[in-house]
C-alpha positions in Angstrom: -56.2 -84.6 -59.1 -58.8 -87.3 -58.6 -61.5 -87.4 -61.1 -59.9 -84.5 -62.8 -61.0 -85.2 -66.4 -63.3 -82.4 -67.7 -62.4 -80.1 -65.0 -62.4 -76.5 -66.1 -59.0 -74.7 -65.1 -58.0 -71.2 -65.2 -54.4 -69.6 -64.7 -53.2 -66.3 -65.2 -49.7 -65.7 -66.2 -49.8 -69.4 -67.7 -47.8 -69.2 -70.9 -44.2 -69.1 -69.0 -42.5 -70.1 -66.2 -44.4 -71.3 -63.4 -47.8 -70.5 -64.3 -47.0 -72.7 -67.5 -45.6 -75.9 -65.5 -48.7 -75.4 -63.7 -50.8 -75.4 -66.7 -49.0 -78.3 -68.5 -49.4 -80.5 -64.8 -53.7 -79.9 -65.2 -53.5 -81.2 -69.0 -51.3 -83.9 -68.4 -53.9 -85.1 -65.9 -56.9 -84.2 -68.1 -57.8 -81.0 -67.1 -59.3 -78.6 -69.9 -57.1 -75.6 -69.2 -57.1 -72.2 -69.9 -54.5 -69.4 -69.7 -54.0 -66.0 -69.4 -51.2 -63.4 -70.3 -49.9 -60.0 -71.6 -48.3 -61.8 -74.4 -50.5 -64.1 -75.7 -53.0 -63.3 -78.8 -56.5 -62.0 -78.4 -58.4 -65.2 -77.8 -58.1 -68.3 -79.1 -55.5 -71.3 -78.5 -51.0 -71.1 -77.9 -49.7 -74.5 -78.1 -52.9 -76.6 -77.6 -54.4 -74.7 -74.5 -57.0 -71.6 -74.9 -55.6 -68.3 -74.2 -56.7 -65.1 -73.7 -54.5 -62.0 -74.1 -55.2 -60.0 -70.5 -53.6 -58.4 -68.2 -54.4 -58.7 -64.5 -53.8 -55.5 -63.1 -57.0 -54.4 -65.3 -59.9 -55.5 -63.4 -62.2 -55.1 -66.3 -59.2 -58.1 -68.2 -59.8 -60.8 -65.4 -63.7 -59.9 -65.2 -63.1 -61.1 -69.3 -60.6 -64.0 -69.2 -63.2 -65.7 -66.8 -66.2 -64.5 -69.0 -64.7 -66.2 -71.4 -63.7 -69.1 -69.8 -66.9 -70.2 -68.7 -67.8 -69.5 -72.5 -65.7 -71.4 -74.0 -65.9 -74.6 -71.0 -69.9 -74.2 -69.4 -68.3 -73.7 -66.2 -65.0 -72.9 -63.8 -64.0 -75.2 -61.1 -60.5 -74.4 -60.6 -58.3 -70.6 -60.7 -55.0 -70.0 -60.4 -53.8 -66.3 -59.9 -50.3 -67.1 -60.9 -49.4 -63.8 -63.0 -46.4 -62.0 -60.8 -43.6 -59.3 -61.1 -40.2 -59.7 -58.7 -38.2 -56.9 -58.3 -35.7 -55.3 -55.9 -35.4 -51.2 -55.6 -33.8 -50.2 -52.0 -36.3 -47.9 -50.4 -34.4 -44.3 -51.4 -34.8 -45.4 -55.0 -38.4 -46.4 -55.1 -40.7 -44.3 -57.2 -44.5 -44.6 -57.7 -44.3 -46.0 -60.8 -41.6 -48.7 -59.2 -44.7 -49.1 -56.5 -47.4 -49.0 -58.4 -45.7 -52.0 -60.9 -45.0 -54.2 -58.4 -48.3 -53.9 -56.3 -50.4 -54.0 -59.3 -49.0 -56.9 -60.6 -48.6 -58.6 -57.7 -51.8 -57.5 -55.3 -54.3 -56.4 -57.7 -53.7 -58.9 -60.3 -54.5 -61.7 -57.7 -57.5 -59.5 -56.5 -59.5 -59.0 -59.2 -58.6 -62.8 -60.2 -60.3 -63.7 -56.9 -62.9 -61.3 -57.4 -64.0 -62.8 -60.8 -63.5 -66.3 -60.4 -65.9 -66.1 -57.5 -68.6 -64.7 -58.9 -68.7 -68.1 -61.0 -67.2 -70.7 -59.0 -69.4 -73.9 -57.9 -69.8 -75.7 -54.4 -66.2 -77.6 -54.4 -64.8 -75.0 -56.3 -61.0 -73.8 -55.6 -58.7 -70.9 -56.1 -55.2 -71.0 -55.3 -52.9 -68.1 -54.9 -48.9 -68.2 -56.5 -47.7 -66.4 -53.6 -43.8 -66.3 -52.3 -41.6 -67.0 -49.6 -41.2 -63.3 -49.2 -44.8 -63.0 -48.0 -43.7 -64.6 -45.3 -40.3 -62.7 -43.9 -38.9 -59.3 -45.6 -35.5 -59.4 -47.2 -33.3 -56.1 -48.3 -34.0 -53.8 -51.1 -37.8 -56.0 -51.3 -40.0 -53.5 -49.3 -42.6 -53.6 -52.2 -42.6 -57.2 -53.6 -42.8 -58.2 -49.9 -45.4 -55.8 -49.2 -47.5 -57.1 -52.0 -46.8 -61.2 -51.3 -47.7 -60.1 -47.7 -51.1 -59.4 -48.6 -51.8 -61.8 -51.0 -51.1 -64.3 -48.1 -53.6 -62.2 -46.0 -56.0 -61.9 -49.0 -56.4 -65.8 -49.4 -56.9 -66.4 -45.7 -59.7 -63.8 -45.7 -61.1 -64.9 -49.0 -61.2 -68.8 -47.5 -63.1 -67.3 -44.4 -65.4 -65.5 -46.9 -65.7 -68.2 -49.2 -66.0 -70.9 -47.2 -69.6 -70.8 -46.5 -69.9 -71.6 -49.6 -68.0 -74.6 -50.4 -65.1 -72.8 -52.0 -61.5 -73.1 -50.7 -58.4 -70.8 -51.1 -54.6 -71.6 -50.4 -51.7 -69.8 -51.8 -48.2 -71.5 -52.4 -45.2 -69.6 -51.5 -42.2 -70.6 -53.3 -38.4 -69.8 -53.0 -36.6 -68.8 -56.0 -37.4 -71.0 -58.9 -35.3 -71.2 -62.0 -37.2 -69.2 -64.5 -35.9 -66.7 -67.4 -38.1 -64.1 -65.4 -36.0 -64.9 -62.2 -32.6 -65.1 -63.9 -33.8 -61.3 -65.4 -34.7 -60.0 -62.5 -31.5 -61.2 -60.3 -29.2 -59.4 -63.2 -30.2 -56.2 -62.0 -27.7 -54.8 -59.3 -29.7 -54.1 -56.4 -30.9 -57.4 -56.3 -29.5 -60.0 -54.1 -27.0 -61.2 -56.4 -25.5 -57.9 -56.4 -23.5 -58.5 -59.9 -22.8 -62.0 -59.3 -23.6 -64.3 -62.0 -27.0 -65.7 -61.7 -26.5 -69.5 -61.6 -23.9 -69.3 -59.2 -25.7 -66.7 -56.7 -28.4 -69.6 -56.8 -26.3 -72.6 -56.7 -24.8 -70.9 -53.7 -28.0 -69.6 -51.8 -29.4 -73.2 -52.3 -26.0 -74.5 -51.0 -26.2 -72.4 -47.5 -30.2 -71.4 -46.6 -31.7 -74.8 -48.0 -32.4 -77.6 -45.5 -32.3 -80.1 -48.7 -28.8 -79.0 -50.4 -31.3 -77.3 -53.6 -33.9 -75.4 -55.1 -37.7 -76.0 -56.3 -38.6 -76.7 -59.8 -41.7 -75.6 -61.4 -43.1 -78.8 -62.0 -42.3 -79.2 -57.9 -44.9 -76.4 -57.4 -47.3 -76.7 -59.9 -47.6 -80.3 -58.2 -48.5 -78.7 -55.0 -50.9 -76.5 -56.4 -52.5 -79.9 -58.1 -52.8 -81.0 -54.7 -54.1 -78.1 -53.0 -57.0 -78.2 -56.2 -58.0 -82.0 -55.8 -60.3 -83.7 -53.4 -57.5 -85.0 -51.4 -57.2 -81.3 -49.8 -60.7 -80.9 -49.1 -60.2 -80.2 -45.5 -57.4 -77.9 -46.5 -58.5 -73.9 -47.1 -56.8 -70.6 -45.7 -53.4 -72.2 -45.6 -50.2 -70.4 -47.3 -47.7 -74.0 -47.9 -44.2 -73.0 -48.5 -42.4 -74.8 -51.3 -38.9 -73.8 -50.6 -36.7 -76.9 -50.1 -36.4 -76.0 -46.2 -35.5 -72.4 -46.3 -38.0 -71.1 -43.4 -39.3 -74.4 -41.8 -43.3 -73.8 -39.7 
């Protein structure tokens, strides 16, 4: 991002996976960065950014990671609601706890991270969404992951009409399947689409035969989008849901 030294950064589900390429992207390019997770210790600093043990689906827990945030920094100019759960359950198996997991995680998380980083962001300020491909087309034994990427799509386009007026943007990226540990976890299980195939080589063939470009995204590939969608080169650019899915479900 342009002038991107000293700019304060938030992202939730930052110490793995995605969230984590994405935090790693904003320091590389002198961001001060912050992170959020179930996993990480009360407050303080894991591996050189400062963390804060939350977790999203508590309202009250976002309302604190950004309390503390603009604490810790003076100010917040950029949040990422990155935190996310993927998981299959066909719809004769799905429970309320299954439901109230996914949506939770998913909806709520990004929610109440919306909710708190604007009550503090600035004129210029930005929050961008972690979505998913499958907020924009259902898929078998997805109802509820879909459901809840489905509305996190229609949150930020709402939340960039609402915010707008006041100088504040919000996009969401929607990945395809990224190589992750929490992807390769959740594609073990045997309702998901891999239905007992091994793991890598459900991927290497889904990339093979619904990919325009012969492969799959990396992390660093969306964290750099996100970077984009944060800087002053996508100024003009608010209620807009980009897929980053190597040519899966060209629009």
């Amino acid at each position: 991002m342009s002038g991107s030294n000293g700019k304060v950064v938030a992202i939730t589900g930052g110490s793995r996976g995605i969230g984590r390429a994405i935090a790693e992207l904003f320091r590389e390019r002198g961001a001060r960065v912050a992170i959020c997770a179930r996993s990480l210790p009360d407050k303080g600093t894991s591996d050189g950014f400062y963390a804060v043990r939350a977790d999203v689906r508590r309202r009250e827990d976002s309302l604190r990671f950004v309390k503390s945030v603009t604490k810790e920094f003076g100010s917040l100019d950029v949040f990422v609601n990155c935190a996310g759960l993927s998981a299959w359950s066909p719809i004769g198996q799905i429970d309320e706890s299954f439901v109230e997991k996914v949506l939770e995680t998913n909806l709520l998380g990004t929610l109440w991270g919306c909710a708190a980083a604007a009550a503090v962001l600035p004129k210029g300020g930005c929050i961008v969404n972690v979505s998913s491909l499958a907020g924009k087309r259902g898929s078998s034994n997805n109802s509820a992951y879909c459901a809840a990427k489905f509305a996190v799509n229609g949150v930020t386009q709402s939340l960039a009409k609402e915010l707008g007026p006041r100088g504040i943007r919000v996009n969401a990226v929607c990945p395809v399947y990224v190589r992750t540990e929490q992807l390769a976890s959740a594609l073990q299980e045997p309702v998901s689409p891999a239905a007992g195939q091994e793991v890598q080589e459900y991927l290497s063939s889904f990339a093979a035969t619904q990919t325009a470009l012969g492969r799959l995204p990396e992390a660093g590939e969306v964290a750099e989008v996100v970077y984009f969608l944060a800087s002053p080169a996508a100024s003009a650019i608010t209620g807009q849901c980009i897929n980053v899915d190597c040519g899966v479900l060209p629009q």
